[in-house]
C-alpha positions in Angstrom: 76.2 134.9 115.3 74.8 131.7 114.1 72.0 131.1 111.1 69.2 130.8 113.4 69.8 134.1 115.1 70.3 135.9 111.2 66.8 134.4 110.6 65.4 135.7 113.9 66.8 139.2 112.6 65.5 139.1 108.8 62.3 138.0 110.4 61.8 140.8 112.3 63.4 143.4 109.8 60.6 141.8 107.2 57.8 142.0 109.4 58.5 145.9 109.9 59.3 146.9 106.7 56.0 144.8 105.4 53.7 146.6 107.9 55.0 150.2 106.7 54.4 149.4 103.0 51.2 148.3 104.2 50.3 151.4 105.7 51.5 153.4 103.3 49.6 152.0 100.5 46.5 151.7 102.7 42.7 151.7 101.9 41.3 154.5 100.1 40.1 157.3 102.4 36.4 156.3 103.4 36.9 152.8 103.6 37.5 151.0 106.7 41.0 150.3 108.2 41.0 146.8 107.9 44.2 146.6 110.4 42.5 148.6 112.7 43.5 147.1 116.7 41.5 147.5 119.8 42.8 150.3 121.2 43.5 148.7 124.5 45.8 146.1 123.0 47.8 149.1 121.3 47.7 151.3 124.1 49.3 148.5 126.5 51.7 147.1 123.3 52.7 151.2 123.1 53.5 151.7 126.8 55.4 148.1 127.2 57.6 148.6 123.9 59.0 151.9 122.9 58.6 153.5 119.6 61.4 152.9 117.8 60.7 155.9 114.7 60.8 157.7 118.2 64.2 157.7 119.8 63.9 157.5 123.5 65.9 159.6 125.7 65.9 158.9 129.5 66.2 163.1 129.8 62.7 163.2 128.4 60.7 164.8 131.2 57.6 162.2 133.0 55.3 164.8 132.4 56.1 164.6 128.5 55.4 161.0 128.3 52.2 161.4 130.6 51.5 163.7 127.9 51.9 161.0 125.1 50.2 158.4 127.2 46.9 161.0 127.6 46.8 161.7 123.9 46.8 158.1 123.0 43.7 157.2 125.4 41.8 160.3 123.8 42.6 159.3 120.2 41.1 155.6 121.5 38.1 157.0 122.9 37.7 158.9 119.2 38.2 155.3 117.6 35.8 153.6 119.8 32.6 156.1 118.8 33.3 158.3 121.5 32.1 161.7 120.2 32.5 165.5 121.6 31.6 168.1 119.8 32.9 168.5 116.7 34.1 164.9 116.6 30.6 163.4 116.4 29.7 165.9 113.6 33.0 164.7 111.7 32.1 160.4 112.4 28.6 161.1 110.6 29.8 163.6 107.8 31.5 161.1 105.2 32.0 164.6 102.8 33.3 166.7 105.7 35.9 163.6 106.3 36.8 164.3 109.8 35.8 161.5 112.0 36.6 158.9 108.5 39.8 160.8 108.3 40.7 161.0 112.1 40.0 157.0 112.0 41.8 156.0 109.0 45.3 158.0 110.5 44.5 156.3 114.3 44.1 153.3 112.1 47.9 153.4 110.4 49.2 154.8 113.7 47.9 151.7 115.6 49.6 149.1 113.0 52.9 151.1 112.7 52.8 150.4 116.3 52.0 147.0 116.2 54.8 146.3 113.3 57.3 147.6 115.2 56.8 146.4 118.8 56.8 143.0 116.9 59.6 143.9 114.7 61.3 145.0 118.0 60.7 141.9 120.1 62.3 139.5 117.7 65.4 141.8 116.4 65.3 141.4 120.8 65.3 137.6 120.8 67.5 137.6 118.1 70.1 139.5 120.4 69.3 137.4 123.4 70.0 134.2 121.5 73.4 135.6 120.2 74.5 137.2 123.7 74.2 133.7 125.1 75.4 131.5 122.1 78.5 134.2 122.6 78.7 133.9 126.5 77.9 130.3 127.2 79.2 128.3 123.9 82.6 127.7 123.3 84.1 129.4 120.5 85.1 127.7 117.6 88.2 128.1 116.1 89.7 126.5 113.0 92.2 124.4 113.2 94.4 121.5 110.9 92.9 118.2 111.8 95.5 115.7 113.1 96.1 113.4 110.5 94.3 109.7 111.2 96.7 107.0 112.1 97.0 104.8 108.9 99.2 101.9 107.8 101.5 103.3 104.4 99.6 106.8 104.1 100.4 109.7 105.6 97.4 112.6 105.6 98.1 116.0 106.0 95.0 118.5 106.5 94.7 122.0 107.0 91.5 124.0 107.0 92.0 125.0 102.8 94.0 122.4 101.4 94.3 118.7 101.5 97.2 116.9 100.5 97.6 113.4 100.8 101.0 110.9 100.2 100.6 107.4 99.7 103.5 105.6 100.5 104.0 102.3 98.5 106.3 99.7 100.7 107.7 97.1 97.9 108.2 93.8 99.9 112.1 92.9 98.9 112.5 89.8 96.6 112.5 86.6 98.1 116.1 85.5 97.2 116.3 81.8 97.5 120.1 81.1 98.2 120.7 77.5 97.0 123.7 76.0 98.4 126.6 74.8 96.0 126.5 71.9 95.3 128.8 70.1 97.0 132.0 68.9 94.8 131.8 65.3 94.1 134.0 63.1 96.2 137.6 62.6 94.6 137.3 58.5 93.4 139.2 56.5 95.2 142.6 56.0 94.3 143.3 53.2 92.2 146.8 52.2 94.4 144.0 51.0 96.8 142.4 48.3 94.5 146.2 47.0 93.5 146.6 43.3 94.2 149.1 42.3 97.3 149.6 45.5 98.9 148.0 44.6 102.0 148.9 46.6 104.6 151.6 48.9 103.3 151.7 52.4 103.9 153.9 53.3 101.2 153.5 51.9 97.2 155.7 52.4 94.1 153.9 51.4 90.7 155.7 50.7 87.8 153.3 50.2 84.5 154.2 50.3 80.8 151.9 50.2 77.5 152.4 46.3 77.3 154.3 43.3 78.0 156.4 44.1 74.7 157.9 47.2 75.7 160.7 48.6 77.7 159.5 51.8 78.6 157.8 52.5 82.0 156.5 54.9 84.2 157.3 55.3 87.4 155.4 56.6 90.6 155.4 56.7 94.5 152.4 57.0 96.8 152.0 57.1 100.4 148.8 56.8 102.2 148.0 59.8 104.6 145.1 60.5 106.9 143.0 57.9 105.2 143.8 58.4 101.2 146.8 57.8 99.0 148.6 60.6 98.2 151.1 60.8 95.4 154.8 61.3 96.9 157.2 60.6 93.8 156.9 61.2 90.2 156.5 59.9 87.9 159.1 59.4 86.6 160.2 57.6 82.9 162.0 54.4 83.6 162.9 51.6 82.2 162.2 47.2 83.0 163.5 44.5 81.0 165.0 44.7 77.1 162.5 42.4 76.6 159.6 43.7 78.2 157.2 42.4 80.8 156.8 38.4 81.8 153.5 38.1 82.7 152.6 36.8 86.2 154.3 33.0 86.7 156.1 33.7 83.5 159.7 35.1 84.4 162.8 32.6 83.6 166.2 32.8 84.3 168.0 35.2 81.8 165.3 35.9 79.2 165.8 39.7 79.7 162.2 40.2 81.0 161.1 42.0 84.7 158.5 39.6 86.5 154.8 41.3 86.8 153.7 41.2 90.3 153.7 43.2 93.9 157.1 42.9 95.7 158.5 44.3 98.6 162.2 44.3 99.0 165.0 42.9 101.1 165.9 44.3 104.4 169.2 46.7 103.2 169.7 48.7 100.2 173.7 48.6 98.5 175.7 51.0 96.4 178.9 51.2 94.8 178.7 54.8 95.8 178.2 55.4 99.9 175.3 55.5 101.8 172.9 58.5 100.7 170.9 58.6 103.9 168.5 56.2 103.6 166.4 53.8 106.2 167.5 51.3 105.3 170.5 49.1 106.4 173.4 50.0 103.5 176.1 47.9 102.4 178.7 49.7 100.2 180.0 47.6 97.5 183.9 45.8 97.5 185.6 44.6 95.0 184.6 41.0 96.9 181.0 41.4 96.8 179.1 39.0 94.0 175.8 38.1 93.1 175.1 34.4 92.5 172.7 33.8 89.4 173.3 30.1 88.9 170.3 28.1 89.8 172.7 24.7 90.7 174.2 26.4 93.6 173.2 26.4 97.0 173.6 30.2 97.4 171.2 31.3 94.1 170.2 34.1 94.2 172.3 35.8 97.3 174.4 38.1 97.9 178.0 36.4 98.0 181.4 37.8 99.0 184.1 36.1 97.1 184.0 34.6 93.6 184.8 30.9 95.2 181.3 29.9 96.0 179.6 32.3 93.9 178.7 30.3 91.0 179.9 29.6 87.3 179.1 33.6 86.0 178.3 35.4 89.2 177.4 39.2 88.6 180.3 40.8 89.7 178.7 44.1 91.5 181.9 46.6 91.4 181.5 46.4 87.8 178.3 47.9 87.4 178.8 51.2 87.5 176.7 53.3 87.4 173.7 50.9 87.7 174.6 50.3 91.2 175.9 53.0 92.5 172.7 53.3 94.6 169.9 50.0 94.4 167.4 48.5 96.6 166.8 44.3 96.2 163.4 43.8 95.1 162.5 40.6 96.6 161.3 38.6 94.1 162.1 34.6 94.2 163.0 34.6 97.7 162.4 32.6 100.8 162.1 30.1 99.3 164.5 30.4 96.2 163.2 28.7 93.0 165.8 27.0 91.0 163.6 24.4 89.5 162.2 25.8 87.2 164.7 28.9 87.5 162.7 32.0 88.0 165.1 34.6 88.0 168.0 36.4 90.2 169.1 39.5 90.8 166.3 41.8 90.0 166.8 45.2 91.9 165.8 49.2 91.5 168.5 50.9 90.4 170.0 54.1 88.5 168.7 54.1 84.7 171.8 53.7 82.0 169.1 55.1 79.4 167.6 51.7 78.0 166.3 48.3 78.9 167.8 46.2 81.6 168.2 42.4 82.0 165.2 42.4 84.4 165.4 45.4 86.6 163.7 48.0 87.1 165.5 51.9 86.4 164.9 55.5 86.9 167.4 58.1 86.5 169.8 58.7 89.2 168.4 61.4 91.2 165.3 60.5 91.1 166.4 57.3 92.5 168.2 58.6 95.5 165.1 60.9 95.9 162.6 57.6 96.5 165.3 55.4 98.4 165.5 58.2 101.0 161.9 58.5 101.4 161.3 54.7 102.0 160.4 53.5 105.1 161.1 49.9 106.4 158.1 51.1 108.9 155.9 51.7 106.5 156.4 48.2 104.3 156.6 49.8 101.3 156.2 47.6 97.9 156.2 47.4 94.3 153.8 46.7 92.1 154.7 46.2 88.5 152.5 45.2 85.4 150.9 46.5 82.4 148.7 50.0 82.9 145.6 48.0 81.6 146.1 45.2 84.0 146.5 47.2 86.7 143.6 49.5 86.1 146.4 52.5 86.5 145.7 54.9 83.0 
């Protein structure tokens, strides 16, 4: 049932209730009804709407209600001023109280009647309008709202409780990812920048702390796929007793290696045989000489027999173990200097633990080692000077 229909009801429920209180605490007897109705209108509002303080049975016989029906036209003929008899006496006795009487009762009667058939109608509409809000509306049921679509909150509803989750997405940090740097490129090495190389593949440097000294380090490099790569070493060898002669400088005897690059002559000699080398090898005879005097045609060669090796040839047998194993370091050849003599005999050879007359030493193993690798292919050379003049640290 719906609020307008409850009105409808209380309405009607007032309405009756308000017109009984009414009659029951009606004008005093004598005075006139004031709800008094014409008794036409109450005798057709009686016959169209039952009496409800009269409950209405469908056994009730016709002749019953025809009854009913007569008594109500009489007592509105009494109402009207329609006397017989005794009636007409009673209207125009007020003491004797029987017409004033018999009118104030038809009176209530009549608006009991006329409170109820209104009181009946709408309690009547009111059921009308609730038989077809029942038949013809839908019914209404209660039911959990589908939560709304949202972006990050989730809304669950039902037809008591609410309960709502807010989800809170946290956007990941931004990582910025900054690339290492990218290592430096290694510096060139130094062997490139040596003076006279040119185009050799292969390059062993021998520097010591100064012209003065003896001492010297030794070390091999080979170039590979673009950049020189250290082979050999180094190694601690040995030059000249006397030191270093700078560039130009070296003389005939003064105990001193020349500064310079060199490459070296096409064989390599030994006293002991040949250790596998690349090079062409010439084991050393008791024959074999090397001429150091500058007033011979032959200074500065290899010589075999003492007749036409000079005044003091270097008599190679005899040096032992500098030569077991050496390579000729070309230095003062083609031509051969004499004038001014610039020096003879100046090879790579095994170290005897000290300064030479103007060769250049490392110990015997590590001499072997470096002869082996070297390649007549790859024009190796040697480059020999001071660490400072050479830039090599």
């Amino acid at each position: 049932m719906n609020g307008g229909t409850v009105v409808v009801v209380v309405v009607g429920v007032v309405v009756v209730v308000g017109v009984l209180v009414v009659v029951e605490e009606g004008a005093p007897p004598g005075a006139p009804a004031c709800a008094e109705l014409d008794a036409a209108d109450a005798a057709v509002v009686a016959r169209a709407v039952p009496d409800p303080l009269v409950p209405h049975d469908a056994s009730t016989p016709d002749e019953t209600r025809d009854s009913t029906d007569t008594m109500t036209d009489t007592d509105e003929r009494d109402r009207r001023g329609g006397t017989t008899g005794d009636d007409a006496t009673g209207a125009t006795d007020p003491a004797g109280g029987g017409a004033s009487g018999s009118g104030a009762g038809s009176g209530r009667r009549g608006a009991v009647v006329l409170g109820t058939a209104i009181g009946v109608v709408l309690v009547a509409a009111a059921a009308g309008a609730y038989a077809a809000t029942s038949s013809g509306a839908p019914r209404h049921h209660t039911s959990a709202a589908r939560p709304a679509a949202t972006t990050g909150t989730t809304t669950t509803s039902t037809s008591t409780t609410t309960t709502s989750t807010s989800t809170t997405t946290t956007a990941p940090p931004t990582t910025t990812t900054t690339a290492a740097p990218r290592p430096p490129p290694p510096p060139a090495s130094p062997v490139a920048s040596l003076p006279g190389i040119g185009s050799a593949r292969q390059v062993i440097t021998v520097t010591t702390a100064g012209y003065g000294t003896d001492v010297a380090t030794v070390t091999a490099y080979e170039l590979q796929g673009g950049a020189w790569q250290r082979a050999f070493g180094p190694y601690q060898g040995f030059v000249g007793v006397d030191g270093l002669a700078p560039p130009g400088q070296k003389r005939e005897g003064d105990g001193r290696t020349p500064s310079g690059t060199y490459g070296f002559e096409p064989f390599f000699f030994g006293i002991d045989a040949d250790p596998g080398v690349r090079y062409q090898y010439r084991q050393v005879t008791p024959d074999d000489y090397w001429d150091d005097d500058p007033t011979t045609t032959d200074y500065n060669l290899w010589v075999v027999g003492a007749a036409t090796a000079g005044a003091q040839p270097e008599h190679l047998i005899d040096e032992n173990p500098a030569y077991d194993y050496a390579a000729v370091i070309a230095y003062n050849v083609s031509p051969v200097v004499a004038d001014p003599p610039m020096g003879s005999a100046i090879f790579f050879h095994v170290s005897t633990g000290g300064g030479t007359a103007g060769c250049v030493s490392i110990p015997q193993p590590d001499l072997v080692a470096v002869l082996q690798w070297m390649d007549p292919a790859q024009g190796p050379v040697m480059v020999i000077g001071t660490s400072s003049s050479l830039g090599l640290t």
